[in-house]
N, C-alpha and C positions, 0 to 999 in steps of 0.2 A: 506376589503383587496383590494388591486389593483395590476395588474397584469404587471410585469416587461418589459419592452420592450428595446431593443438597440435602440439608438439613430443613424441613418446612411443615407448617402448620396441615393436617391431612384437609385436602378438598371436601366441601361440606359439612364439617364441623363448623358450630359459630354461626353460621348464614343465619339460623332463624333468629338469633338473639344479635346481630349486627343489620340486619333489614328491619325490625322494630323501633334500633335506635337511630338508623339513618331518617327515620321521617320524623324522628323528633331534636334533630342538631339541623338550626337553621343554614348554617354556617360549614359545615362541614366540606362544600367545594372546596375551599382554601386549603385544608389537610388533604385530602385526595391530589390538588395540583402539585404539592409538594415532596408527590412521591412520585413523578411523572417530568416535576421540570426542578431542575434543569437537566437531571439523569432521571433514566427508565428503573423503577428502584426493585432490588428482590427483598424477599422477606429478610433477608441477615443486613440488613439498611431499612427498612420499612417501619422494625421492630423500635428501631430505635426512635424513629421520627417522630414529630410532635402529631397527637391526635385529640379528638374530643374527649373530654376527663372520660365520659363514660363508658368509651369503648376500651376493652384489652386490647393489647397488641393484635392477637390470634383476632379477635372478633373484626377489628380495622385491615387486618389483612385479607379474612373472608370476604368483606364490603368490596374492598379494591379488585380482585380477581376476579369477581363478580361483574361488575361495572368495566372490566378487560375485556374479559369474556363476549359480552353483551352490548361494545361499543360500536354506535354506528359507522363508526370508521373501520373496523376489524373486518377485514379481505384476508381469505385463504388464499395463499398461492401454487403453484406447480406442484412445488417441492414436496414430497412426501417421504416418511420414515418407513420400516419396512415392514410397520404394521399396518399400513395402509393409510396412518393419521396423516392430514397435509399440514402445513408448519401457514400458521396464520401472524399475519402483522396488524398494528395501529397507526395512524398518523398521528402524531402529538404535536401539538401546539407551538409553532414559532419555524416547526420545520418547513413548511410552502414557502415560507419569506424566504426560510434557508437557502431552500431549492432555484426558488427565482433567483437568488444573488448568486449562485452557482448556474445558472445557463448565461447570467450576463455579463459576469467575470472571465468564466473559465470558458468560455464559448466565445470567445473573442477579445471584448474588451479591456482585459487584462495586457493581454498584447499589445492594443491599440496606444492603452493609457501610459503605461511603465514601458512597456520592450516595446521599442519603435525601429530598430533598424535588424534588418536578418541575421547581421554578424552576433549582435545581441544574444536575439530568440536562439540559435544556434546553442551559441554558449550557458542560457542559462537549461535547452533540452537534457547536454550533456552532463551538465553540473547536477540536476534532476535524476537521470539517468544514473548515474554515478550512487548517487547519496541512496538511490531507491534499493538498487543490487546490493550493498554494504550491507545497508540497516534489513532487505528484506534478508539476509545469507546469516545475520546474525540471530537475527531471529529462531531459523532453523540452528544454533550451535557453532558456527564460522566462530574461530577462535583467533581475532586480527584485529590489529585496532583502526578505526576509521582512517587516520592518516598513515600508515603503511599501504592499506588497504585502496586508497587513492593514488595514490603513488605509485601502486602498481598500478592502477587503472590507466592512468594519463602518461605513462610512460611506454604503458605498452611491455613492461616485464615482464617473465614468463612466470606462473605460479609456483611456489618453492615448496609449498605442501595442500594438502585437502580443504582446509580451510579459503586459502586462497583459490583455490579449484573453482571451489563453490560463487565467490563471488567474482571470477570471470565469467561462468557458465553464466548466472543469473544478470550479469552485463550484456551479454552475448542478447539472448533472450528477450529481456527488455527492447535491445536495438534493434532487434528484428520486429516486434511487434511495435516499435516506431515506425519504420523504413520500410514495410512488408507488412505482416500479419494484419494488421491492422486494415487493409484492403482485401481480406480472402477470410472467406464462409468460414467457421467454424465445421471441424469434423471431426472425425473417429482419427483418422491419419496426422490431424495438425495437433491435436492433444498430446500425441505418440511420438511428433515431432520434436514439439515443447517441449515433453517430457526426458528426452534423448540430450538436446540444448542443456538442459537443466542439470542433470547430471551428469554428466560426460569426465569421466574419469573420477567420480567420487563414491560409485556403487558396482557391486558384480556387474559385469557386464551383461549377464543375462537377465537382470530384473530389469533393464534398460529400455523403454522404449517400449513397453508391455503393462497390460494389466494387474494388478497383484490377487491372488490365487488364494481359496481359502486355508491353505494349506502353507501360504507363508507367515500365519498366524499376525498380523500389522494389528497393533496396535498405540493408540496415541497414552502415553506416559512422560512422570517425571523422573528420569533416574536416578535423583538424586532420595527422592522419597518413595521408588517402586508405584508409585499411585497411577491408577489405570486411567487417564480421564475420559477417552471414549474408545468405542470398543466397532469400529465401522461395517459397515452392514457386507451382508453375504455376496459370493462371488456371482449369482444367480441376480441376485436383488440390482447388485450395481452395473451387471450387464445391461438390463432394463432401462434402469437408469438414465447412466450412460446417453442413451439415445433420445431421450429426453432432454437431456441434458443441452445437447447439441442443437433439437430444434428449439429451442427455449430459446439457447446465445443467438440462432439467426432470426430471433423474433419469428417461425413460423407456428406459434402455438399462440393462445388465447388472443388473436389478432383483436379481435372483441374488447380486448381488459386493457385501455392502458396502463401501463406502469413508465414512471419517470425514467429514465437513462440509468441516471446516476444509483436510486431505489435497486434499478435490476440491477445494476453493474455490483451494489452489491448482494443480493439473494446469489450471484452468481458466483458470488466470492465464498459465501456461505455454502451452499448446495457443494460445490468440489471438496471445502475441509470436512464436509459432512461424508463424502461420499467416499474419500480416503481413497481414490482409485488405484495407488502406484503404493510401488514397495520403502519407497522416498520420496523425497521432493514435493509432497503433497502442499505444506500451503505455499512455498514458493510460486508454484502454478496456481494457487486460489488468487492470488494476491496478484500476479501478473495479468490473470485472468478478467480481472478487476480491469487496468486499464486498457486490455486488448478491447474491450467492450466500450470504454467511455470513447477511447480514441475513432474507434472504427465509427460511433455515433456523432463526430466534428467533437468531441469537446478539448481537443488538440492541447489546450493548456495542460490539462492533467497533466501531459510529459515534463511541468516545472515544480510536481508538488510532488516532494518524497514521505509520501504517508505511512509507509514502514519505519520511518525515521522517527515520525512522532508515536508509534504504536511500539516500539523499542524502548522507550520511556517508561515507558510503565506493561510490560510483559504478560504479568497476571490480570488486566483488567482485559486485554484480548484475549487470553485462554478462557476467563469468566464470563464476557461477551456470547462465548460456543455454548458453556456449561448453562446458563442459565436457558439460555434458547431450547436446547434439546431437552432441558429436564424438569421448565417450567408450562409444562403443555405445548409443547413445541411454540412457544412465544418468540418468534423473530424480529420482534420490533425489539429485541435488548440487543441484537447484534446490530439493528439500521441502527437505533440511537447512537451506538458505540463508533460505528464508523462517521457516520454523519460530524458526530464531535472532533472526530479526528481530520475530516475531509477540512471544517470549518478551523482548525487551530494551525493546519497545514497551508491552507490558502493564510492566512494572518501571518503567518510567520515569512512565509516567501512574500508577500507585499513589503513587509518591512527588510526584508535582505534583498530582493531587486532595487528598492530605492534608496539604501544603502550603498547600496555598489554604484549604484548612478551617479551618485555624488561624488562617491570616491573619484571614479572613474573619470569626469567630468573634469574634476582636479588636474589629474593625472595626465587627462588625456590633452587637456589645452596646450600643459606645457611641455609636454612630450611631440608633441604636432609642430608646435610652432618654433623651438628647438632644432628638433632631428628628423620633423616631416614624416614620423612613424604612422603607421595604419591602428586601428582597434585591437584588430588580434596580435599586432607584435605589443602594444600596450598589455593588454590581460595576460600573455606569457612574461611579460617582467616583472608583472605583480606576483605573479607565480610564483616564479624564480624566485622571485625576494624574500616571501614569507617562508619559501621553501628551500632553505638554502645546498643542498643535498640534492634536490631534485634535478634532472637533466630531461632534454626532451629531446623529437629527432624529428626529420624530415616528416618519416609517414606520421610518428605521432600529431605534428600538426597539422599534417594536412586533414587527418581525422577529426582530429578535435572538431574544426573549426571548417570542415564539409569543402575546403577548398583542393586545387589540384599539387600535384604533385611540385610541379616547377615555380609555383607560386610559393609554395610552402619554400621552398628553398630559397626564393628570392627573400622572403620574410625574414628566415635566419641568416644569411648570410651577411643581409644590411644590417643588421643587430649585430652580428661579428664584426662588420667593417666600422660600425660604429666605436666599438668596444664593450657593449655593451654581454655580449656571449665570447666565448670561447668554446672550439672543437678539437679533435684528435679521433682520426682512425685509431678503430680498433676493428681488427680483422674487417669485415665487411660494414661493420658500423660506425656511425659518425655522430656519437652525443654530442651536442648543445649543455655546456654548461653557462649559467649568469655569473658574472661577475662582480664587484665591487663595484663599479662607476655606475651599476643601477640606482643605488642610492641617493643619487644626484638629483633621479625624478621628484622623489618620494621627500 
């Protein structure tokens, strides 16, 4: 294997003859925004961008890193490599707006505006929940396609191999840090917990639920090209860490420094795939990591935006997001930008699919109501059915789904049977819910 490196102009080359020509291009803001907005740009994007005729590449790139470097926005943070460097950010331009429209969306009014009734919020948590596990287990290698991989989920089947493993463990996970985690300190035990969740039956059992060891040699590659892309710091270094780590997630460190929720929630995200703790499972826990923090901080919507779903899109610009940050002076503003983009195309995309389904549903629901006298959730299990023609459901799956009890859930299927609307058959102790044909009638 060989070990990945950026290609880049060497630091302080150019400066003298790029600071000579910066005070004589009136103009030259316009080129520097442009490597900044709407992406945080590296030198293999930079190179290419439009600059003042007189500057080379190299010498407009010396200019920019310079002006990085030196911006009065540029705040180190916690984080440190294990040379002692701390990993420093920028705020760039349009992201405060960003931020505000994310405390007053995702911090309530999202709910208020679009999801108005609990049965609703409910269903679109788990629909959330669902998409986030899939797309975050793919990420890591889960070899399943999205709708199998739901199907399992919302049925409640048991996993039939490793792939599927991974994305109930990381369902599991998720739900606990809805329903749980999300009220309880961050520690050494509940990382080891997650960690445990997270894998459970997809690794030795004895790298389980344990630190990884310099000696189990971990590192991050592709195997399909052998290319090393990080190589994670020592067993010594990350025990340190580690604890760090921890009082950082309970906000008991730079009490002094605010940092936005969301900003830390992702450094936090960062700092674990940096820190490679475990022998597995590593960004799956960065990435959950991520919302155990927003949630715990009230920003409650987060549970409707599956952010790994839009960060599965495009694969390599997240592994690039890592690379550029550790190998471009520990520059962590190229990993805020990268998620922030994706936080902002994840909230766009769920506004449009909430208000989507509102209409449908709306459709659906008046005349299904006024009909058969049905409830919301027997409505959204027939749409289910329908699109799903395959699919079956059961008692406790819906009582899950949709957080109601037991006898209720049976009430729900069984007027839907009495209707005609489902058909059942024991089978040894179980009792699927199939939809039928006369669903059709709704739609």
């Amino acid at each position: 294997m060989s070990i990945f490196k950026l290609q880049k102009p060497e630091n302080g080359k150019n400066i003298d003859e790029a600071l000579d020509k910066f005070n004589d291009e009136a103009d030259i803001n316009k080129y520097i925004e442009g490597t900044n907005l709407p992406k945080y740009l590296f030198w293999d994007k930079v190179q290419f961008k439009p600059r003042p005729k007189s500057f080379s590449p190299e010498e407009f790139w010396a200019l920019i890193k310079l002006l990085r470097r030196f911006s009065p926005s540029r705040i180190n943070t916690v984080i440190k490599d294990e040379r002692g460097t701390p990993f420093s950010w920028q705020s760039l331009p349009g992201q405060d707006y960003l931020l505000h429209e994310i405390d007053m969306d995702l911090g309530g009014a999202l709910a208020t505006q679009i999801i108005n009734d609990e049965a609703a919020r409910q269903r679109f948590i788990t629909r959330g929940i669902i998409e986030e596990a899939i797309a975050s287990s793919q990420l890591e290698g889960a070899n399943t396609t999205r709708r199998v991989a739901k199907r399992m989920l919302l049925e409640r089947r048991a996993p039939s191999n490793k792939s599927e493993q991974m994305i109930i463990n990381n369902y599991t996970a998720m739900r606990a840090v809805e329903e749980d985690y999300r009220n309880q300190k961050m520690s050494t035990d509940l990382l080891l917990e997650l960690h445990a969740t997270i894998t459970k039956d997809t690794i030795d059992k004895d790298q389980i639920g344990r630190f990884r060891r310099d000696k189990d040699e971990i590192v991050v590659s592709d195997p399909t090209t052998n290319m090393i892309y990080h190589i994670p710091p020592s067993q010594k270094f990350l025990k340190k860490e580690i604890s760090k780590f921890v009082r950082y997630a309970n906000d008991e460190s730079d009490k002094q420094k605010f940092v936005h929720p969301v900003i830390k929630a992702i450094f936090l995200h960062f700092w674990m795939g940096y820190l490679h703790p475990f022998t597995d499972g590593n960004g799956r826990i960065a990435r959950t990591l991520f919302y155990w923090y927003l949630l715990k901080n009230n920003y409650w919507a987060f549970s409707y935006l599956p952010v790994s779903k839009i960060i599965k899109n495009a694969p390599a610009q997240y592994r690039d997001a890592y690379i550029y940050t550790e190998q471009d002076d520990n520059d962590l503003t190229y990993f805020v930008d990268y998620n922030l983009r994706k936080i902002k195309q994840a909230k766009k995309e769920f506004e449009v699919y909430a208000k989507r389904k509102q209409a449908e549903n709306r459709k659906i629901f008046e005349s299904a109501k006024m009909k058969h006298h049905l409830n919301d959730r027997q409505i959204q299990l027939l749409r289910y059915l329908y699109k799903n023609s395959e699919a079956t459901t059961s008692i406790n799956t819906h009582s899950k789904i949709y957080n109601i009890t037991r006898p209720t859930a049976r009430k729900d299927l069984e007027q839907l049977e009495k209707i005609g609307f489902l058909s059942s058959e024991k089978i040894g102790r179980e009792r699927p819910f199939k939809g039928t044909g006369a669903i059709s009638q709704l739609l």
